[in-house]
N, C-alpha and C positions, 0 to 999 in steps of 0.2 A: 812624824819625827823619825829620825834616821837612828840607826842601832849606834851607840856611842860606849866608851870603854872611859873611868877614869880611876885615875889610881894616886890613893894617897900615903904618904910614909906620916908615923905619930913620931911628933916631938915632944921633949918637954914641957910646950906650949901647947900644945890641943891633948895631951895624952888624958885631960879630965875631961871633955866632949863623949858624948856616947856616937857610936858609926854612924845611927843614922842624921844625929847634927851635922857633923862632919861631909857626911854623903850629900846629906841635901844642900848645906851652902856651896861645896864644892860643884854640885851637878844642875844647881837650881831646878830640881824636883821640891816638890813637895816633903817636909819627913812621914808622911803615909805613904807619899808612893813608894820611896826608897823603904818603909819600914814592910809594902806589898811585894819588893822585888825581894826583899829578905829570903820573907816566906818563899816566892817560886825557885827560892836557889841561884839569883843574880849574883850575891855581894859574895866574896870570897875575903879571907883574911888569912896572911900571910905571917907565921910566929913560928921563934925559934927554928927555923930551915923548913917549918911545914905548912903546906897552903890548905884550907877546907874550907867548903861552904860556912858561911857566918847567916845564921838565922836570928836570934835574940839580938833585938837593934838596941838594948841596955849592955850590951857585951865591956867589960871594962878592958882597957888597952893600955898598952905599953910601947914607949917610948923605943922606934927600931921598928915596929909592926906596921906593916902592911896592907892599906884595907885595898878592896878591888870589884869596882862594878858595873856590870858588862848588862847595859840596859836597851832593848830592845822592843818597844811597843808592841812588833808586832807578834814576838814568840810569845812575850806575858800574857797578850791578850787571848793565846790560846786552851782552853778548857778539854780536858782527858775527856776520853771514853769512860764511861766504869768497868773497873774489872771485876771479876766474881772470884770470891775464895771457893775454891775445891775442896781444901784438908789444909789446916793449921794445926802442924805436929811439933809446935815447939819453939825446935831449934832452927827448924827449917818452914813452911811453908809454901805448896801451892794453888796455882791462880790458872784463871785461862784469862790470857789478854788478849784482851781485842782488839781488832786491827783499827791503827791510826793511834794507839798507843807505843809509845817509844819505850825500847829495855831501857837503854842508857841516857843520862842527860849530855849536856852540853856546857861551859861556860856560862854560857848565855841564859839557864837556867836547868830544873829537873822537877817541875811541877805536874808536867805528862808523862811522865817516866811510871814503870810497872812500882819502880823500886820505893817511889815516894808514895806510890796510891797505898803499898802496904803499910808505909812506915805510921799513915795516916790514919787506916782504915782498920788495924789489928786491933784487939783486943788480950790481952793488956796491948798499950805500944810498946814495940821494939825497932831495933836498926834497921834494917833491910839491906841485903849485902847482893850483889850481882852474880850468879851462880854460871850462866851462860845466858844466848841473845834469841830472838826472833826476830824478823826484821819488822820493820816498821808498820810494812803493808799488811803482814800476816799474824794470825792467831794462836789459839789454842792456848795448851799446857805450856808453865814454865815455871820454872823453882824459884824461891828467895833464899836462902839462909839467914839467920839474924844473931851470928855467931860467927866471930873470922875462923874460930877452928872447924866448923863444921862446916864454911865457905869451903875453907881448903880442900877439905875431904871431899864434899861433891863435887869441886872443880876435878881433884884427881880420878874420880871414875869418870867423868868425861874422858879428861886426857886418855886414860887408860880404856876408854871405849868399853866400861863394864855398866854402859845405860844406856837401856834398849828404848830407841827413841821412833815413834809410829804418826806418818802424817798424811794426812788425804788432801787428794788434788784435785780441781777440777782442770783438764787441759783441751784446749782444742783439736779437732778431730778424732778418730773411730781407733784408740787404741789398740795393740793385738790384744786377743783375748789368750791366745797361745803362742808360746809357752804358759804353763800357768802365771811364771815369772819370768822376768827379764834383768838384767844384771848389766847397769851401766859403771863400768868400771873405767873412764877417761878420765886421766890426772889433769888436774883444776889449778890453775896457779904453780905448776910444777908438783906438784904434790899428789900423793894417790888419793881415790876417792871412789866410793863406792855406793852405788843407791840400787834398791832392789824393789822393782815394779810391777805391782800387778793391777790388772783392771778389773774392780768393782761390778760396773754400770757404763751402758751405753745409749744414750738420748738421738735418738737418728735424725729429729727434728734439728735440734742446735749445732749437732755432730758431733759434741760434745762426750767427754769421758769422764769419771769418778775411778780415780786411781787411789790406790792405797801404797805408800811409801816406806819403808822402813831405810836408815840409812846409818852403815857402818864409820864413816865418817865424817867431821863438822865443816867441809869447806865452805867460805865466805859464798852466798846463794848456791847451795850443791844443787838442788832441787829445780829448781828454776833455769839453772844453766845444762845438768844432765837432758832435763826433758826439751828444752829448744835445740838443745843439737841437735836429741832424736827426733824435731820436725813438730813434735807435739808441745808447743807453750805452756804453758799455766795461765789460765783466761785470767786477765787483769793485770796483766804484767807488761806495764809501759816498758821496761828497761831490757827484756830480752826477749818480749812476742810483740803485740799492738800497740806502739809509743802513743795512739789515739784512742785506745780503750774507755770508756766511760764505766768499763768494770771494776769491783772490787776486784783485790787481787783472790784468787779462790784458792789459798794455801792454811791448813790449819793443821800444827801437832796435835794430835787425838790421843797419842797414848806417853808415856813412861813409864820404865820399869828398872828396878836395881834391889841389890842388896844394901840395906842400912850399913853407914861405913861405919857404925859404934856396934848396935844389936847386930848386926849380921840378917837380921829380919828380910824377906822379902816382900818391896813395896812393888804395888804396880797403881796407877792413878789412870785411869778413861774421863775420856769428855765424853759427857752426856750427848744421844742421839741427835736431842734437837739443837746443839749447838757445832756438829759437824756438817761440812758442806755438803749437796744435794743436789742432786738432779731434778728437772719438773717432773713431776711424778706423769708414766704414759699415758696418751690420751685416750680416752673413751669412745670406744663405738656405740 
């Protein structure tokens, strides 16, 4: 079946049908399957000027409302990674996600998204709100908030660059080892950008490198694009090193650090040893 979109307005006349009646004679699904695209975040419903995911398929409607549902077999059919809780403080919460899990959803649904694994998986539940992104391919640490105020708040020490963000690479070929660091400072999309590299580990077998990253600011792949300029890829990265790679991509945030934007506290979060990336350990004579 082909990804299909349909979209109904409530009248006076169906405004007593619940969405998923409505959905399914309109789209001739099933009302379970439209009551399963609920749940992954398909159906959207549109009230008073504002559009949101519509989940509860008993949702009572009114007359002017908007339903909308963006059905795709093959995204629904797709099943997340698990992710692991780090530290649940509240108002916020972090996670290391795993790669081939998505931050952000789509129209089309947000069932593989970080944002819904917490919404699902906390204790008590709460919202789950977007704080910033990893991309798709890669790992590690990443914040939730579940509070728009204290969304805000850690969006603006982003912005404001007061959260020290630490990530390990694995890239192809024999990195310098000297300098101790190196300082790729080429503006990305017009913009400055700044990532600061040092080299770990050296596998002379693979030729392979274990770099450590820190980077002063957020541009769309800094990391990935700083290090194939300098000649040196990120192993797994079809889009700017091997387009035929059969690797994962080997990019993981390992650390965060900030001051609490209420306590003022100093937080810092590590990913555990065995879930940052690695070189094969050297061989034995």
């Amino acid at each position: 079946m082909q990804p299909q979109e349909y979209h109904l307005t409530i009248t006076p006349y169906n405004a007593a049908n619940s969405p998923a009646e409505l959905l399914a004679e309109a789209s001739g699904l099933s009302r379970q399957q439209v009551k399963e695209a609920m749940q992954q975040g398909a159906v959207w419903l549109g009230s008073g000027g504002h559009t949101r995911r519509l989940r509860r398929h008993k949702t009572r409607l009114k007359p002017g409302d908007q339903l909308h549902l963006y059905y795709n077999p093959a995204v629904l059919e797709q099943q997340p990674p698990a992710a692991q809780l780090i530290a649940d403080e509240g108002d916020y919460s972090v996670w290391c996600k795993p790669p081939g899990m998505l931050s952000q959803g789509s129209k089309w649904s947000d069932h593989t998204t970080i944002t819904r694994w917490a919404e699902l998986h906390l204790q008590p539940q709460r919202p789950a709100l977007l704080v910033h992104r990893l991309d798709r391919a890669a790992g590690g640490l990443i914040l939730i908030a579940h509070a728009k105020g204290m969304a805000r708040k850690l969006a603006a020490l982003f912005e404001a660059r007061q959260i020290e963000k630490q990530y390990q690479v694995i890239v192809e070929g024999k990195f310098p080892g000297k300098p101790a660091q190196h300082r790729f400072e080429q503006p990305l999309d017009d913009k400055p950008a700044l990532s600061i590299v040092q080299r770990l580990a050296f596998d002379p077998l693979a030729k392979r490198s274990l770099l450590q990253v820190d980077i002063e600011t957020g541009r769309k792949h800094q990391i990935r694009r700083h290090l194939a300029m300098a000649g040196f890829p990120v192993v797994g990265d079809r889009l700017y090193g091997d387009a035929d790679t059969q690797d994962d991509l080997q990019l993981t945030a390992v650390s965060l650090a900030f001051d609490h934007p209420v306590s003022g506290e100093a937080r810092r979060y590590e990913l555990a040893e065995e879930l940052r990336p690695k070189l094969p350990p050297p061989a034995q004579d």
